[in-house]
C-alpha positions as a Markdown table, in Angstrom:
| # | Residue | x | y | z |
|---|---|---|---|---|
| 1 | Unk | 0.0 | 0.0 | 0.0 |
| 2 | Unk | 1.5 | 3.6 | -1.0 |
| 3 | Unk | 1.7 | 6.3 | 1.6 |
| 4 | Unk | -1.0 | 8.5 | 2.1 |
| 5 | Unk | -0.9 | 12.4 | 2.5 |
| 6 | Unk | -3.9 | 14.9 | 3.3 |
| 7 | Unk | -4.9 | 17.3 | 0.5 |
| 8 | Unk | -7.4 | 20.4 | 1.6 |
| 9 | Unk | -9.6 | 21.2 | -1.6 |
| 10 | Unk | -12.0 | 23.9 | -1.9 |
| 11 | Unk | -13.1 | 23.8 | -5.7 |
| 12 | Unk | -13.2 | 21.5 | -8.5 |
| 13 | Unk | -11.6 | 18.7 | -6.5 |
| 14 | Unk | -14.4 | 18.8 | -3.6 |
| 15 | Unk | -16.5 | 15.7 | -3.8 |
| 16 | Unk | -19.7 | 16.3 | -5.8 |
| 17 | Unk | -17.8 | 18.3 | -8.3 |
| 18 | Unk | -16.2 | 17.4 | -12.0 |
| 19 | Unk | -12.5 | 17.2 | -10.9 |
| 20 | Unk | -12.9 | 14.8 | -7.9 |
| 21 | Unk | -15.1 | 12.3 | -10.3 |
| 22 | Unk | -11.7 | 12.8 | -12.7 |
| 23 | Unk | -9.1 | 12.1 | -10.4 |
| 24 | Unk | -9.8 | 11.7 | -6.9 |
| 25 | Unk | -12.9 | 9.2 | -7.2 |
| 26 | Unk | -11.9 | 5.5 | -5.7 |
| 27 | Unk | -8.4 | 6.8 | -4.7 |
| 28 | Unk | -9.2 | 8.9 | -1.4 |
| 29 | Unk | -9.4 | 6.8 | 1.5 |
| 30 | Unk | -10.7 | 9.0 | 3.9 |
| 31 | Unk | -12.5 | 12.7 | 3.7 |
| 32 | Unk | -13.9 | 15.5 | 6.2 |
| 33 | Unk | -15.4 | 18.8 | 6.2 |
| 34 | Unk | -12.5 | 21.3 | 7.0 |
| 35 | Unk | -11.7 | 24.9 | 7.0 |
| 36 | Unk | -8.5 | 26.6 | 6.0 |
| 37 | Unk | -7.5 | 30.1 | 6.8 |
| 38 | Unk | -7.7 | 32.1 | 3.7 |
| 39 | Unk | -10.0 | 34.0 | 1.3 |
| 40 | Unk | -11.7 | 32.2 | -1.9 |
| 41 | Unk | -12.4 | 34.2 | -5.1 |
| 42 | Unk | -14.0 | 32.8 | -7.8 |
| 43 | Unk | -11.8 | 33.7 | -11.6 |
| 44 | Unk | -13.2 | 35.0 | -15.0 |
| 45 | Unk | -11.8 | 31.0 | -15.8 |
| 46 | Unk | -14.8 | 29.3 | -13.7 |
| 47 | Unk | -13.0 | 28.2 | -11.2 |
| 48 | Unk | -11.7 | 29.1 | -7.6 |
| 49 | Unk | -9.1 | 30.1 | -5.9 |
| 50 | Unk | -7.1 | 30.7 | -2.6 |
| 51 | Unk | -5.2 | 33.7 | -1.7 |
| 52 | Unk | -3.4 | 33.2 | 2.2 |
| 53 | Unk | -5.7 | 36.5 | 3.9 |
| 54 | Unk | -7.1 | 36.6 | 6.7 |
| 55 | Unk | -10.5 | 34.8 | 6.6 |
| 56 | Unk | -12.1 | 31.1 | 6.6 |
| 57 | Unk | -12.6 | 29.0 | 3.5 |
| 58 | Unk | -14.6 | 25.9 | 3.6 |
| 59 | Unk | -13.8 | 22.4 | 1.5 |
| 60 | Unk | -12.9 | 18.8 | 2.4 |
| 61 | Unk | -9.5 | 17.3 | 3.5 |
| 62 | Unk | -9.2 | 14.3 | 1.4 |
| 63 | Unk | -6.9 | 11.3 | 2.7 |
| 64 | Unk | -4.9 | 10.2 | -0.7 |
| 65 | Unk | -2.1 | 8.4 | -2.3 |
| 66 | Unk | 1.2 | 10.4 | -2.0 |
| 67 | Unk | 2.1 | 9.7 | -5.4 |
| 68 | Unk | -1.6 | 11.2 | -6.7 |
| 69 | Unk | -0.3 | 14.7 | -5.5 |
| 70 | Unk | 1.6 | 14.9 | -9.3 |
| 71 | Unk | -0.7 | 14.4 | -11.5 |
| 72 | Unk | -3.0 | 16.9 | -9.2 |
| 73 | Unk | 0.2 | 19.3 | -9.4 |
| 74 | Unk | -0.5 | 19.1 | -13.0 |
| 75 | Unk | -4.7 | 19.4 | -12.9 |
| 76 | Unk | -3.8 | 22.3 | -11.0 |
| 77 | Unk | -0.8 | 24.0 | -12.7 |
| 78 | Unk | 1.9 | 23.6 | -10.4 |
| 79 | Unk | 5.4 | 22.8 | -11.0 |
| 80 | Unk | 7.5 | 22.3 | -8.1 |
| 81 | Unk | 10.6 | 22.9 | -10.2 |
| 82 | Unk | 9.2 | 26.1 | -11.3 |
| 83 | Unk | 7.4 | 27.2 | -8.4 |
| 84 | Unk | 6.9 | 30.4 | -9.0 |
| 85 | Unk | 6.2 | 30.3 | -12.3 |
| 86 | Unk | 2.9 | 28.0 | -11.7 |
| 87 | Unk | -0.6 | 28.6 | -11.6 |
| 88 | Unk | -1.0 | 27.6 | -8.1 |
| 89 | Unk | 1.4 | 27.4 | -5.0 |
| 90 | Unk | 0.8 | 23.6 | -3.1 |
| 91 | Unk | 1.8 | 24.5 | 0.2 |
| 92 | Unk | 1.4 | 22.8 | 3.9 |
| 93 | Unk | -0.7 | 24.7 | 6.1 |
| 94 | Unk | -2.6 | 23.9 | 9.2 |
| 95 | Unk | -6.4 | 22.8 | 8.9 |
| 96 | Unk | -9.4 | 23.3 | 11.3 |
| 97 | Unk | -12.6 | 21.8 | 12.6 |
| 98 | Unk | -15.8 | 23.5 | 10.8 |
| 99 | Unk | -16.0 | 25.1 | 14.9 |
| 100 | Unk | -12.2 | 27.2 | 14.6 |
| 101 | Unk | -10.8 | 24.2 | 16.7 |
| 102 | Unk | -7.3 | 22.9 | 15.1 |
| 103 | Unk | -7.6 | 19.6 | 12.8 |
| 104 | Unk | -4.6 | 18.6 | 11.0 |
| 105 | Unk | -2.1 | 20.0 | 8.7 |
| 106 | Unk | -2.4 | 19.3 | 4.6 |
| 107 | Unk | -1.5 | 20.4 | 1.0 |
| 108 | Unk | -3.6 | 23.0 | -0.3 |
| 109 | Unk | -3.4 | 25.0 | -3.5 |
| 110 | Unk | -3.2 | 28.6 | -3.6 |
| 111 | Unk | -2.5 | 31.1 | -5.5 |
| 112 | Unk | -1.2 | 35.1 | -5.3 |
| 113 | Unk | -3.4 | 38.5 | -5.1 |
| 114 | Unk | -1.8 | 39.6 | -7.9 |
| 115 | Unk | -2.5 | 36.7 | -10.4 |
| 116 | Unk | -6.3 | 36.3 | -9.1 |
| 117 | Unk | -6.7 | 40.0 | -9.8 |
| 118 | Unk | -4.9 | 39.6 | -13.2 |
| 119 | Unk | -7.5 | 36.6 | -13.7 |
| 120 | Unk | -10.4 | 38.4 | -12.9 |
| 121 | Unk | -11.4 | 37.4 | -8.9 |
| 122 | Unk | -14.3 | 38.1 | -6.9 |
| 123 | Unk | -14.1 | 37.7 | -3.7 |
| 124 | Unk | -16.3 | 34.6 | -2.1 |
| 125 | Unk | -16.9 | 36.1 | 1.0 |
| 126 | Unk | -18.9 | 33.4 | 2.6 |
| 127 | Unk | -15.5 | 31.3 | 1.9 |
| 128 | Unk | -18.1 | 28.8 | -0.2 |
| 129 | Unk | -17.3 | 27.8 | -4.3 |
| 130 | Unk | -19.3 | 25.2 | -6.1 |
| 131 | Unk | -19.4 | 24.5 | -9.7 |
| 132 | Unk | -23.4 | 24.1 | -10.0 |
| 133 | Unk | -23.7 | 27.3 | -8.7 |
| 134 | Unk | -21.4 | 29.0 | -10.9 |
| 135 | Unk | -20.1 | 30.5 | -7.7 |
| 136 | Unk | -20.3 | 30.6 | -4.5 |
């Protein structure tokens, strides 16, 4: 059995939506309702993203694989050889219960102010994205 890692996701990889039918669906052993510290903004691209400010964004912390996180990486745009070049940042950041109180720690994809202005963002303020909705 491979080693498993914890993956926060907020968007198109949540359960119920098109990206965690793709290439989560049958791989994640475990999942939970989570928050992460953070703001959401939904891009001109139809999709979501994080930006590290102060606020609360709600998703799922999936239990996966350790070697699903690169082909995710490349779902998502990120390059850990070129970093900061990429789409999104995967970075390890502390996770919370749905009530503030601490969870775990796990990956989770974000991205800069600047690029989610350049890509058109609005600001989620209810920290909430879904694809059926077109928004949050």
């Amino acid at each position: 059995m491979s080693e498993a890692t914890r993956l926060f996701v907020y968007g198109t990889l949540k359960p119920g939506e098109w990206g965690f039918e793709q290439w989560c669906a049958g791989r994640v052993t475990a999942l939970a309702p989570a928050i992460a510290l953070g703001r959401l903004y939904h891009l001109a691209l139809g999709y979501p993203a994080l930006c590290l400010e102060p606020g609360w964004v709600q998703g799922v912390v999936l239990s996966l694989p350790t070697t699903l996180l690169a082909t995710l990486d490349s779902f998502e745009g990120y390059d850990p050889h070129q970093a900061q070049q990429s789409e999104y940042q995967r970075q390890w950041q502390p996770i919370y219960h749905c009530d503030l109180t601490p969870f775990t720690w796990a990956w989770l994809y974000t991205m800069t102010q600047d690029r989610i202005q350049a890509l058109g963002g609005e600001w989620l303020p209810q920290g909430i994205w879904s694809q059926s909705q077109g928004r949050g």
